[in-house]
C-alpha positions in Angstrom: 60.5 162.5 66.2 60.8 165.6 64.5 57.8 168.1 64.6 57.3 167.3 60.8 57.5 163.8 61.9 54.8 164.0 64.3 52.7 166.3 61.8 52.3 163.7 59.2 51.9 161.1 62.3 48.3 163.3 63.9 47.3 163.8 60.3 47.6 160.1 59.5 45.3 159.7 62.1 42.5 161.8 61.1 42.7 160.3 57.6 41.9 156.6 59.4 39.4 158.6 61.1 37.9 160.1 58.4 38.4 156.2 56.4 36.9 154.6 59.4 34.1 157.0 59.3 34.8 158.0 62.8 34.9 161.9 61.7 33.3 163.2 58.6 35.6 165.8 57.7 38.0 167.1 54.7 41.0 165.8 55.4 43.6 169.0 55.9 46.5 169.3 53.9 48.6 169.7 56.6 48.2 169.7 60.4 50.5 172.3 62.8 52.3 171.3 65.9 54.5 173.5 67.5 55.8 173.9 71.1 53.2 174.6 73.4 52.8 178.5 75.2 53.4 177.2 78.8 55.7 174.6 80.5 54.6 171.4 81.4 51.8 171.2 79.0 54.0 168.5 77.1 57.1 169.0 74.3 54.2 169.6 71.5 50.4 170.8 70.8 48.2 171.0 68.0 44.9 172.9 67.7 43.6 170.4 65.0 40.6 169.2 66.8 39.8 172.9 67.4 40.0 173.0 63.4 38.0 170.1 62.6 35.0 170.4 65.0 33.0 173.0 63.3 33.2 170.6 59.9 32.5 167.7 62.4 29.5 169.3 64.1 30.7 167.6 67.2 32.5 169.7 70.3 36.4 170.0 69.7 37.0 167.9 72.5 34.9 164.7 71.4 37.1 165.2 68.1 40.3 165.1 70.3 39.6 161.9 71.9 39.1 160.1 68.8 42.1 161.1 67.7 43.7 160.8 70.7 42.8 157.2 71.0 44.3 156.9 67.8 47.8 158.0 68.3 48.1 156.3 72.7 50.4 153.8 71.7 52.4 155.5 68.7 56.4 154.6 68.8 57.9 157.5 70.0 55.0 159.4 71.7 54.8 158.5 75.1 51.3 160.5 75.9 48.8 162.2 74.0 46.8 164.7 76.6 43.3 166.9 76.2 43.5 170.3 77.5 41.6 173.2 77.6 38.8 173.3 75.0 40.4 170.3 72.8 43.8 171.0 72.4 45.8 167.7 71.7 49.5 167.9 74.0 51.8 165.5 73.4 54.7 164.0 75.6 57.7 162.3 73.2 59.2 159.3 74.9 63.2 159.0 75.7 63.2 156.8 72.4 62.2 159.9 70.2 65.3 162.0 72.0 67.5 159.2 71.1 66.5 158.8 67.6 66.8 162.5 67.2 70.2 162.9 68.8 71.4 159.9 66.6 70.0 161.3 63.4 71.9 164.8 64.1 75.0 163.3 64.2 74.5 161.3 61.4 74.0 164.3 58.9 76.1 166.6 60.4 76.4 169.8 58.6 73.3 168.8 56.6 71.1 168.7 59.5 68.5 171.4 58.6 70.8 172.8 55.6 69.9 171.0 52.5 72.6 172.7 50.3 74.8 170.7 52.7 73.6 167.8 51.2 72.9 168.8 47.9 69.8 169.5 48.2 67.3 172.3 46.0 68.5 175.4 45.6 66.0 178.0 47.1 63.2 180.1 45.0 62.6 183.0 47.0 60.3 185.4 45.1 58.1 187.6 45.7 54.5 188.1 43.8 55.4 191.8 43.3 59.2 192.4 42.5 59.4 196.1 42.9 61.6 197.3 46.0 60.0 197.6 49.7 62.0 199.3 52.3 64.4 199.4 50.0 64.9 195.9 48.9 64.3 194.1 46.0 63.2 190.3 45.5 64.2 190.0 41.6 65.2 186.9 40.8 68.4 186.0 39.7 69.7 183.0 37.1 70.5 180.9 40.3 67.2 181.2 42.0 68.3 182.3 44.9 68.0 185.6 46.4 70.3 188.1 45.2 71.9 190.1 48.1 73.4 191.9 46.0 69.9 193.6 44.7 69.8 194.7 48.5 69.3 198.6 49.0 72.4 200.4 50.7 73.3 200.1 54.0 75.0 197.7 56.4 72.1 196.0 57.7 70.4 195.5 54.2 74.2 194.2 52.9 74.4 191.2 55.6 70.5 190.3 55.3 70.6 189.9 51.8 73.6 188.1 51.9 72.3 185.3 54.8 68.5 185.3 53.4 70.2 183.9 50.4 71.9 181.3 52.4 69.4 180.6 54.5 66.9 180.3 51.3 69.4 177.6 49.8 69.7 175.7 53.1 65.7 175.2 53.8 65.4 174.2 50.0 62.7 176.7 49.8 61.2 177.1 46.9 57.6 178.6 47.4 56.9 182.1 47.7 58.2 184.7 50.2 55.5 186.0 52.4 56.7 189.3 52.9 59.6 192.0 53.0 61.7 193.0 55.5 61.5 196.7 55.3 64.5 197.4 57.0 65.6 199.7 59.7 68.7 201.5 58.8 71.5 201.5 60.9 73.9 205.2 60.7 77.1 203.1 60.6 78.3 201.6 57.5 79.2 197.9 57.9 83.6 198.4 57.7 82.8 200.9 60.6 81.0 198.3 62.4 83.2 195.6 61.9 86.4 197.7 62.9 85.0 198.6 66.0 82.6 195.5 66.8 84.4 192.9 65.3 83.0 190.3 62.5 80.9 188.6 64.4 79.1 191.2 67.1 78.5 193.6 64.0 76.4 190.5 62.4 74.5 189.7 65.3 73.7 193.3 66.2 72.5 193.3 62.6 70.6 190.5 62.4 69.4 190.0 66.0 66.3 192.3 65.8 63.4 192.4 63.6 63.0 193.8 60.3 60.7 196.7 61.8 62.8 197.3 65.0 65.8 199.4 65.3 69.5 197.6 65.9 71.3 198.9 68.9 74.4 199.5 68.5 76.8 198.9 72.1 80.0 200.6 72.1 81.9 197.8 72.1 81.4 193.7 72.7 81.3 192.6 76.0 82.7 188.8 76.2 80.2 187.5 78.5 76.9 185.1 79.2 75.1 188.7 79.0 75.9 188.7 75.4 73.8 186.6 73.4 76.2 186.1 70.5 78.6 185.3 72.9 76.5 183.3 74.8 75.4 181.1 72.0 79.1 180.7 71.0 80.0 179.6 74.0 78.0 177.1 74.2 79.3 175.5 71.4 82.4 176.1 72.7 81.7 174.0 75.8 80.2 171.5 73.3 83.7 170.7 71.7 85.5 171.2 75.1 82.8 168.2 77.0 83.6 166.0 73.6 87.7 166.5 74.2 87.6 165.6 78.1 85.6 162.7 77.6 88.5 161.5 75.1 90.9 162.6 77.3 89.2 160.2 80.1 88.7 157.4 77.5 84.9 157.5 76.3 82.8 158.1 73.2 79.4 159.3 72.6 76.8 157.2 72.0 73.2 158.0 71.7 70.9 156.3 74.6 68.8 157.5 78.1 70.3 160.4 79.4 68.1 160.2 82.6 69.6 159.6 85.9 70.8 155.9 86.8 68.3 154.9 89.4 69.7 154.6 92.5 65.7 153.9 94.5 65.4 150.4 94.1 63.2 150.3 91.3 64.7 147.8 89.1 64.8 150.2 86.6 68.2 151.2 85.0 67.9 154.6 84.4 65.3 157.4 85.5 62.9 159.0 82.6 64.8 162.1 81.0 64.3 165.0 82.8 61.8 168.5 81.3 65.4 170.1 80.5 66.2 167.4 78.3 62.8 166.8 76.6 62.9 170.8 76.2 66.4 171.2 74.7 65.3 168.3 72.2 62.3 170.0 71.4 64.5 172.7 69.9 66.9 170.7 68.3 64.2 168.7 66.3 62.7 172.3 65.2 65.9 173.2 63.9 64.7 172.9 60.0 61.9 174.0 60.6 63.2 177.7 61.7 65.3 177.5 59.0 62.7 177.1 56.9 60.4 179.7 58.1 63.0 181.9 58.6 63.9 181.7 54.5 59.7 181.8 53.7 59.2 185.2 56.0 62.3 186.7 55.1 63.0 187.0 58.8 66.8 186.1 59.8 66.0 186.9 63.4 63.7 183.7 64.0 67.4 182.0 63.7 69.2 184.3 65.9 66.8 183.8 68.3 66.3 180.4 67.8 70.0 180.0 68.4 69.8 181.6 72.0 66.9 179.7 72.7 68.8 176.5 72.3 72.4 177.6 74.1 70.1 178.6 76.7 68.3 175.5 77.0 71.8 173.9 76.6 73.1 175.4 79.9 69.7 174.5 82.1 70.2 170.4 81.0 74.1 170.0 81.7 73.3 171.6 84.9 70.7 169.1 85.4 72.7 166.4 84.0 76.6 166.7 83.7 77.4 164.7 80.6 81.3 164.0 82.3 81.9 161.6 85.4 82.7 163.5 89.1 84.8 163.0 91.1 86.3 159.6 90.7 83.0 158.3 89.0 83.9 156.1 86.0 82.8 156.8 82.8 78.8 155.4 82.4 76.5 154.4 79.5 74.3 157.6 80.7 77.7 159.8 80.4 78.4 158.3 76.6 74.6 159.4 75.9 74.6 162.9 77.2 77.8 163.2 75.2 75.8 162.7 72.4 73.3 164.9 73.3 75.5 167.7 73.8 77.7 167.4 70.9 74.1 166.8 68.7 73.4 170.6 70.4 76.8 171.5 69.2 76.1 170.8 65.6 72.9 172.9 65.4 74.6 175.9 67.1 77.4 175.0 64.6 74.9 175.2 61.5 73.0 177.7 62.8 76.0 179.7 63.2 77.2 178.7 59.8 74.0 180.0 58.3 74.2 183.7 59.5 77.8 183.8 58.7 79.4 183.6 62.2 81.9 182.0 63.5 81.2 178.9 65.6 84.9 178.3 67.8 85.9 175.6 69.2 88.1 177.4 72.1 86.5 180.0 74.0 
């Protein structure tokens, strides 16, 4: 279950509420859910009780339990929690994981890229089309943004140029919320890229803010201290988990990628652990970064995105190695961390994509 998904799910329910007369209330156009400020408070939250009380003229937490009551039960929520003054938490079951993991594979490049498949091309444009910071939202014949209508300098050059992809790929086509008044950078992008290389030149670029200044290092360093480097390796160790399982006979194939239970339970496999739930948290939010970095004209949301995920990709293998040890044979928990991982490949791969850097497969 996506966090789209699960919006349109919580605001189904308050339109049976409102039906059922249980609330009297507008019914919102749409309701936010996002991952909540603290661990352990579940993989989502909404504040739409919070929203809905005053209307209600009934305390926020009377609202959440009528809706809350509403969505126990819902395929692919496992629990729906009250905290604080009426916040609604919700905990996604292992079947939501697996759905997403297999839905991932399935599009592939298109997985939060709509140009991928064919999708709209973006509108982004401004209400006022005169230049801020130096840069210009005129539209262009295309409809997308032109980069080329970018002021001077390096940093404006590669932000045009991946806003307009990034404004294709979410399909965008309200209106931008802003401009990225850019801070320049003394270098000029074939100065960067001689010294930097391709790819550490765009990240350094596109890495920070609009507002904040881009440091410059003197030259890449090829280590887990990099982020850039750190995001492509995990997408390296993606492709190299998917070659030594084929080299040792097995496939992915989505499923529980909890522990086998080995405590006399009965049960097959152990829940998913929090690194899992967390690491599919960001996967699912994937288009929805895209698309909000496209509507705020704001590449960094992806960069950082993209670090988020490698580095929630590195605490789940450590958790749960997707390859057999030792002389361990090849399970049906191994084939479905495989997927998982190589699902976490293909968003670092399109995320990658996106900002135009490269996304090896060796590292």
């Amino acid at each position: 279950m996506t966090p789209a998904e699960l919006s349109r799910t919580v605001l189904r329910s308050v339109r049976g509420a409102v039906e059922e007369r249980e609330l009297s209330v507008p019914v919102p156009a749409r309701i936010v859910v996002q991952p909540p400020p603290r661990p352990g408070c579940g993989d989502y939250a909404s504040n739409v009780a919070l929203q809905l009380a005053k209307p209600a003229g009934r305390p926020a937490r009377e609202v959440a339990e009528i809706l809350r009551k509403r969505l126990a039960g819902t395929p692919g929520i496992d629990r729906v929690e009250i905290a604080g003054p009426g916040f609604l938490n919700f905990t996604l079951g292992d079947g939501a994981l697996v759905a997403l993991v297999r839905d991932v594979l399935a599009q592939g490049p298109a997985y939060g890229d709509r140009s991928a498949g064919n999708g709209p091309v973006a509108d982004l444009v401004s209400a006022d089309p005169a230049p801020v910071g130096g840069v210009s939202t005129n539209r262009v014949s295309t409809g997308r943004v032109s980069a080329g209508r970018f002021g001077p300098g390096a940093r404006a050059a590669v932000v045009g140029e991946v806003l307009e992809r990034i404004g294709a790929a979410a399909g965008w086509t309200g209106r931008a919320d802003g401009h990225p008044a850019l801070v320049p950078v003394p270098e000029d992008l074939a100065t960067l890229t001689a010294r930097l290389g391709t790819d550490e030149a765009r990240w350094i670029l596109l890495r920070p803010a609009a507002h904040d200044p881009v440091r410059v290092p003197e030259r890449p360093v090829q280590r887990e201290s990099n982020p850039r480097f750190r995001v492509q390796y995990a997408h390296a160790r993606t492709r190299a988990l998917v070659r030594n399982a084929a080299d040792l006979g097995f496939l992915s194939e989505p499923g529980g990628v909890g522990a086998p239970a080995a405590d006399g339970s009965g049960a097959e496999f152990r829940p998913a652990p929090a690194s899992a739930h967390a690491l599919h948290t960001l996967l699912a939010g994937h288009p929805s970064v895209v698309e909000a970095a496209a509507r705020l004209r704001a590449p960094d949301r992806l960069v950082r995105h993209l670090e988020a995920t490698a580095d929630a990709f590195f605490r789940w293998h450590d958790d749960c190695p997707p390859l057999p040890v030792g002389e361990q044979k090849p399970l049906a928990v191994h084939r479905a961390r495989l997927a998982l991982a190589e699902a976490t490949g293909t968003v670092l791969a399109n995320g990658l994509r996106l900002l135009g850097i490269s996304a090896p497969e060796h590292l």
